[in-house]
C-alpha positions as CSV (number, residue, x, y, z in Angstrom):
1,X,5.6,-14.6,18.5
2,X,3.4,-14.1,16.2
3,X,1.0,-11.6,18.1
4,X,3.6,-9.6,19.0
5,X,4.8,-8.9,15.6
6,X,1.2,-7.7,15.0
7,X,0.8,-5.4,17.6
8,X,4.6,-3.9,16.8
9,X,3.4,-3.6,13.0
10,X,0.3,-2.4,13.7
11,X,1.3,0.6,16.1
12,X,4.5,1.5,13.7
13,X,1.7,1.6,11.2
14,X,-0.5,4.0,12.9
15,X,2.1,6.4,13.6
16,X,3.2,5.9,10.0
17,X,6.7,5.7,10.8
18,X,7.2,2.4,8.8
19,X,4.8,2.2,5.3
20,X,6.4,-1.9,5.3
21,X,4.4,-2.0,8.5
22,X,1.3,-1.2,6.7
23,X,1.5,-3.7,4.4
24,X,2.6,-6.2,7.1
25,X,-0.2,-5.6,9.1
26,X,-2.1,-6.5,5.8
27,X,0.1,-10.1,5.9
28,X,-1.0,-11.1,9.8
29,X,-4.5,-10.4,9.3
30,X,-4.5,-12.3,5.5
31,X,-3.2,-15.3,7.1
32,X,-4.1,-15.0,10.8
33,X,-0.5,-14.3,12.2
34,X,-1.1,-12.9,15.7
35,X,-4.3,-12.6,14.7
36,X,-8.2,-13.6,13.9
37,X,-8.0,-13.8,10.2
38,X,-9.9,-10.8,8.3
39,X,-9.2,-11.1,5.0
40,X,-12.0,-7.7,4.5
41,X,-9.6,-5.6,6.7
42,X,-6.3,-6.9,5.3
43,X,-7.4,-5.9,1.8
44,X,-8.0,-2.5,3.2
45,X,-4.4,-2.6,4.9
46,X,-3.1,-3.6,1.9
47,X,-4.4,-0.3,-0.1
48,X,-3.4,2.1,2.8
49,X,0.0,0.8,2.2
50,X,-0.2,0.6,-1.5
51,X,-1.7,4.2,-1.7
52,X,1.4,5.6,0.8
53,X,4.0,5.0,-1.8
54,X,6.0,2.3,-4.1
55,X,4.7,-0.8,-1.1
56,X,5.1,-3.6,-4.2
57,X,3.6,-6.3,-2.0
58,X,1.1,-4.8,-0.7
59,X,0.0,-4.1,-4.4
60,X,1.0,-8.0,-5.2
61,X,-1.4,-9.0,-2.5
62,X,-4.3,-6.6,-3.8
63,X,-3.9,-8.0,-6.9
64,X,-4.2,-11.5,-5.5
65,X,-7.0,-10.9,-3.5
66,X,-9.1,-9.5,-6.4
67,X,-7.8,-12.7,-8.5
68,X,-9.1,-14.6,-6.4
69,X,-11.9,-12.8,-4.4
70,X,-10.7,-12.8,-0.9
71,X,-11.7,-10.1,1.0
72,X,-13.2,-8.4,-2.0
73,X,-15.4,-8.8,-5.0
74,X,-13.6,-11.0,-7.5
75,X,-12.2,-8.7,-10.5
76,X,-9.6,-9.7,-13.0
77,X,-9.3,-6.5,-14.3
78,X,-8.6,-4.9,-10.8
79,X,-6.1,-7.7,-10.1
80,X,-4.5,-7.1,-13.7
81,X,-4.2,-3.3,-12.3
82,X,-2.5,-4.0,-9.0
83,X,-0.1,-7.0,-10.8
């Protein structure tokens, strides 16, 4: 259940018992697991997770969004930073 998931990842998140959670939280609202699709706020998830320590997908996804410009401006060079 994909909403579950979310709202496990996202309070393990906000007690910041779990930096993977951070990023997953990131994931669900990328894609729209468990969750209306935000790819603004999943960009922001992504950082919080990427700025908490070594989270290499969470920086893989940044980089990706930026490549692309989902959920932010499109900018190679701050995708060639977070790749």
């Amino acid at each position: 259940d994909h909403a579950r998931a979310y709202r496990i990842y996202r309070n393990l998140a906000l007690e910041g018992t779990s930096r993977n959670a951070t990023w997953k939280v990131g994931y669900c609202l990328d894609l729209g697991y468990g969750v209306d699709r935000n790819r603004t706020a999943a960009v922001e998830w992504y950082r919080k997770a990427a700025a908490q320590d070594d989270v290499p997908e969470a920086m893989y996804n940044l980089g990706v969004s930026y490549l692309h410009g989902e959920g932010v401006a499109r900018d190679a060079s701050k995708a060639a930073v977070w790749f």
